[in-house]
DRENTOR-961420 format. One record per residue (C-alpha): z, y, x; residue in three letters. Coordinates in steps of 0.2 Angstrom, whole numbers, plus 5000, padded with zeros to 4 digits. Last residue first. Layout:
<pts>
(pt (Z,Y,X),"ala");
...
</pts>
This chain:
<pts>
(pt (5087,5131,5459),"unk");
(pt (5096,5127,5441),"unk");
(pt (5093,5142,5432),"unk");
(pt (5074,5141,5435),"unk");
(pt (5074,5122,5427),"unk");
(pt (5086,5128,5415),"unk");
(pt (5072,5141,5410),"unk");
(pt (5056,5129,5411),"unk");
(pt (5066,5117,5401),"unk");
(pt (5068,5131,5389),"unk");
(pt (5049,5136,5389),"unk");
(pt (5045,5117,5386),"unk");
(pt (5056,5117,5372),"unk");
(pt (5048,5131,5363),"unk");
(pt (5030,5128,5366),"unk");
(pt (5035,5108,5358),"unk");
(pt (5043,5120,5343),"unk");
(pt (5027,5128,5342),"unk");
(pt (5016,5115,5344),"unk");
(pt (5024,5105,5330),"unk");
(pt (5026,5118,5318),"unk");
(pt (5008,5123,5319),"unk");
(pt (5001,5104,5316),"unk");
(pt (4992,5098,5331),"unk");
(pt (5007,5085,5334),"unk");
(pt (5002,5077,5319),"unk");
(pt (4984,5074,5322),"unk");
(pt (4987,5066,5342),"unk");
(pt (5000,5057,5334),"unk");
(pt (4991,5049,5320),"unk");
(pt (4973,5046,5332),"unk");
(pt (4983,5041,5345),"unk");
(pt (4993,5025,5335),"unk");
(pt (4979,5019,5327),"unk");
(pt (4968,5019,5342),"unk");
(pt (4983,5008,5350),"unk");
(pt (4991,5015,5365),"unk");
(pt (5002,4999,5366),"unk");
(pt (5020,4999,5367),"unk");
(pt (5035,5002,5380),"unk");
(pt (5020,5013,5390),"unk");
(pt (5034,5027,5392),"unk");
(pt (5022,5039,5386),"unk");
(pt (5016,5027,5372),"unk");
(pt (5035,5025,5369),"unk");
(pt (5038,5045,5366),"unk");
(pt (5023,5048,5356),"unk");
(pt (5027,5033,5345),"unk");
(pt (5044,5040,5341),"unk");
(pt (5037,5057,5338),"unk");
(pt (5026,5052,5326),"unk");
(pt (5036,5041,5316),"unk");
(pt (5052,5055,5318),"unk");
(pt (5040,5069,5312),"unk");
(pt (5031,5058,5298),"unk");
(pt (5048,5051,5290),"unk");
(pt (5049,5073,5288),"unk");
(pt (5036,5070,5276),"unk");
(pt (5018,5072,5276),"unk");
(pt (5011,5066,5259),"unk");
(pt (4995,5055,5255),"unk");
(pt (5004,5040,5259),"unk");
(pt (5023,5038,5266),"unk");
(pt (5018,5037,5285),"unk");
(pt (5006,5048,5282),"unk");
(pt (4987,5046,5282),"unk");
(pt (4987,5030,5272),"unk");
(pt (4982,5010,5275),"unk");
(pt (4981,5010,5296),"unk");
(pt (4997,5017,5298),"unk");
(pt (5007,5003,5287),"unk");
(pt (4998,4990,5298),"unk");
(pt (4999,4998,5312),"unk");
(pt (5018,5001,5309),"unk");
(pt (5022,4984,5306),"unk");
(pt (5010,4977,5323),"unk");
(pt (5021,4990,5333),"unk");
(pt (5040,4982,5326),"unk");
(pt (5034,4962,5326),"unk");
(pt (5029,4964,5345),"unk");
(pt (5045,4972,5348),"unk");
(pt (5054,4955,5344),"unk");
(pt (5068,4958,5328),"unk");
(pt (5075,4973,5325),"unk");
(pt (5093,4969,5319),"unk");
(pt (5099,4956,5332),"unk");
(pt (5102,4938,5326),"unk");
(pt (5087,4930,5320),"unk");
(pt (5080,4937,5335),"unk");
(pt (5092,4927,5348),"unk");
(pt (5084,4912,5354),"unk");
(pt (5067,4913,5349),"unk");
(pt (5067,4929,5361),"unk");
(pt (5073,4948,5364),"unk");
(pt (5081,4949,5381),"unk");
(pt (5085,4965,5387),"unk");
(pt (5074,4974,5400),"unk");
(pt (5077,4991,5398),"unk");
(pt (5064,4997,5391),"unk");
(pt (5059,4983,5381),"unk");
(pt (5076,4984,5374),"unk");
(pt (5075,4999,5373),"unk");
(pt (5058,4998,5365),"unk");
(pt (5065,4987,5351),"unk");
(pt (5083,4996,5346),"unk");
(pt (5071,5010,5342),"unk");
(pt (5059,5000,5333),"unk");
(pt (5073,4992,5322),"unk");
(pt (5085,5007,5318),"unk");
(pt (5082,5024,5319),"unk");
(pt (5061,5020,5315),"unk");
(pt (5065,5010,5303),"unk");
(pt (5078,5021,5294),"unk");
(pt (5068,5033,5292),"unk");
(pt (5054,5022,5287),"unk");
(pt (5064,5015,5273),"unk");
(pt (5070,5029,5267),"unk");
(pt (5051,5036,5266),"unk");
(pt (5045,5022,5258),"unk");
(pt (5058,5021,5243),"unk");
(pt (5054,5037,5241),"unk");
(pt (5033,5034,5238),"unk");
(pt (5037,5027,5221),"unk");
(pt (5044,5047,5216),"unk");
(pt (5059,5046,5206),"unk");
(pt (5070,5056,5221),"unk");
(pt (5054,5067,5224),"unk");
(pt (5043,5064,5240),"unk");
(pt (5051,5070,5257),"unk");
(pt (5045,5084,5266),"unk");
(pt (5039,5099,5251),"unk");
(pt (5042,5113,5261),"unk");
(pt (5050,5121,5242),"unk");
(pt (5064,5106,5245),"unk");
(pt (5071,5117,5260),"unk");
(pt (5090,5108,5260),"unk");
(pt (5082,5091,5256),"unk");
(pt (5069,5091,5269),"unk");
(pt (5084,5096,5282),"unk");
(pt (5096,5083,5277),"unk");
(pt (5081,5069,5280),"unk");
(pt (5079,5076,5298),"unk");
(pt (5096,5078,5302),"unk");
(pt (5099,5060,5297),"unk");
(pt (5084,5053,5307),"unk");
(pt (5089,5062,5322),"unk");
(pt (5107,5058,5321),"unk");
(pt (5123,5071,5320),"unk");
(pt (5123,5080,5305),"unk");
(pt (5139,5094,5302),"unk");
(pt (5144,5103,5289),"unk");
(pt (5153,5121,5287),"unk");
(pt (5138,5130,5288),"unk");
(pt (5123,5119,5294),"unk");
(pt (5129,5112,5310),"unk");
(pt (5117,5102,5317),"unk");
(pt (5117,5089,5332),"unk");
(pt (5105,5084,5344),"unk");
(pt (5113,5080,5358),"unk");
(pt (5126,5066,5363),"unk");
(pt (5147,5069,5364),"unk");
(pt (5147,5054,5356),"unk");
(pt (5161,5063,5347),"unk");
(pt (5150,5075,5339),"unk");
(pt (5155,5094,5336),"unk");
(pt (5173,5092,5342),"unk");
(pt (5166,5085,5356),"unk");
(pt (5155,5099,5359),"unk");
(pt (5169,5110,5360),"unk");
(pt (5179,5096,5369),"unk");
(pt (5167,5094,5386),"unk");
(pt (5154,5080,5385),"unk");
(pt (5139,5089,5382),"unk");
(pt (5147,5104,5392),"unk");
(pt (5144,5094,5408),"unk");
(pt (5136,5076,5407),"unk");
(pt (5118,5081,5402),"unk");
(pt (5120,5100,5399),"unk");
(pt (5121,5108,5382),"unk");
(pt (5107,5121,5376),"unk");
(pt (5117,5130,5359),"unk");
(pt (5100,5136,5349),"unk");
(pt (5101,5148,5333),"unk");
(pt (5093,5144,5316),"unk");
(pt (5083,5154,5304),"unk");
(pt (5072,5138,5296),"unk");
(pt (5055,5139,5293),"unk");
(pt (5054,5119,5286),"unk");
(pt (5043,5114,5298),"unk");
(pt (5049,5125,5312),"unk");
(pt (5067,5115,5310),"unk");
(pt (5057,5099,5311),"unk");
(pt (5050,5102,5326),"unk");
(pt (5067,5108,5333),"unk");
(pt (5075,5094,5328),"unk");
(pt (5063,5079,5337),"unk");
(pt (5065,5088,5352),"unk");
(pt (5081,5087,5350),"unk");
(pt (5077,5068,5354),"unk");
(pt (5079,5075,5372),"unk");
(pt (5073,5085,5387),"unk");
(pt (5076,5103,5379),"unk");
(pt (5094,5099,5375),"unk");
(pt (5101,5103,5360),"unk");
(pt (5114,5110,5348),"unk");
(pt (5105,5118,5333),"unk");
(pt (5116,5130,5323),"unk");
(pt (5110,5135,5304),"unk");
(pt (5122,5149,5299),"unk");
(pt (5109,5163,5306),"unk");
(pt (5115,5178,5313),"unk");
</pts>
């Protein structure tokens, strides 16, 4: 049995996880929590006390957050080669995408998502800034290099792509061509289709399981 647990939901940022798990060829089992039921029960608690999916538990640790997960996972499989080397120029890239994406153009779309007011009178005091300042940042950076980083894929690659997919969906940002032409790439790798076939066959499952 494998000591790599993923805890997820098939309609979520697990998602995100799972890619990255088949990217690095992981042995890992799958705990599916429901929205509002055992997501929020104690066991879980106990695992993240958000109680909000996707966690790991690698051993005795535990990693909550899809950027962190993602960055622990590159460094625990170093022979997949997903984040440049700790003296490489291109690190200081990938931390800061990682923690882009988690931060400012997440915090963004929600707020475009959800209505919240983003203007004049408040950006200089909330952490991402106007939306419009998040997508024209990453079509800049997007339209220099084929990865997020530059000439490598990385596992800032699976959260960027993932991310954007999600918001084009949702139309909270502009199908640019940039944008497309990225995700439409990345999510043809082998890693990505399988762990997208995955999911869907979950969500298929609890979809069955539920009447």
């Amino acid at each position: 049995m494998s000591d790599l647990t993923l805890y997820t939901h098939p309609m979520s940022r697990g998602r995100v996880v799972r890619w990255m798990l088949e990217e690095v060829g992981a042995d890992y089992t799958v705990k599916t929590l429901e929205f509002g039921g055992d997501m929020k029960g104690p066991e879980y608690l106990a695992i993240n006390p958000m109680g909000k999916v996707p966690a790991i538990k690698h051993g005795d640790v535990v990693v909550t957050e899809v950027a962190a997960i993602c960055a622990y996972l590159a460094d625990q499989f170093p022979e997949k080669n997903l984040a440049p080397g700790l003296r490489s120029p291109e690190r200081g890239s990938y931390y800061r995408w990682l923690f882009f994406m988690a931060g400012p153009f997440e915090m963004a779309t929600s707020a475009k998502a959800y209505g919240w007011r983003i203007d004049s009178d408040n950006e200089q005091s909330v952490g991402c800034g106007p939306i419009d300042a998040s997508i024209e940042t990453l079509e800049q950076a997007l339209a220099k290099t084929p990865y997020i980083c530059g000439e490598q894929f990385t596992a800032a690659d699976v959260l960027v792509s993932s991310y954007l997919w999600w918001e084009m969906m949702q139309e909270n940002i502009p199908r640019l061509d940039v944008f497309r032409e990225y995700t439409n790439r990345l999510e043809s790798r082998p890693a990505a289709k399988r762990a997208n076939a995955l999911d869907d066959e979950l969500a298929e499952r609890l979809k069955v399981a539920a009447g």
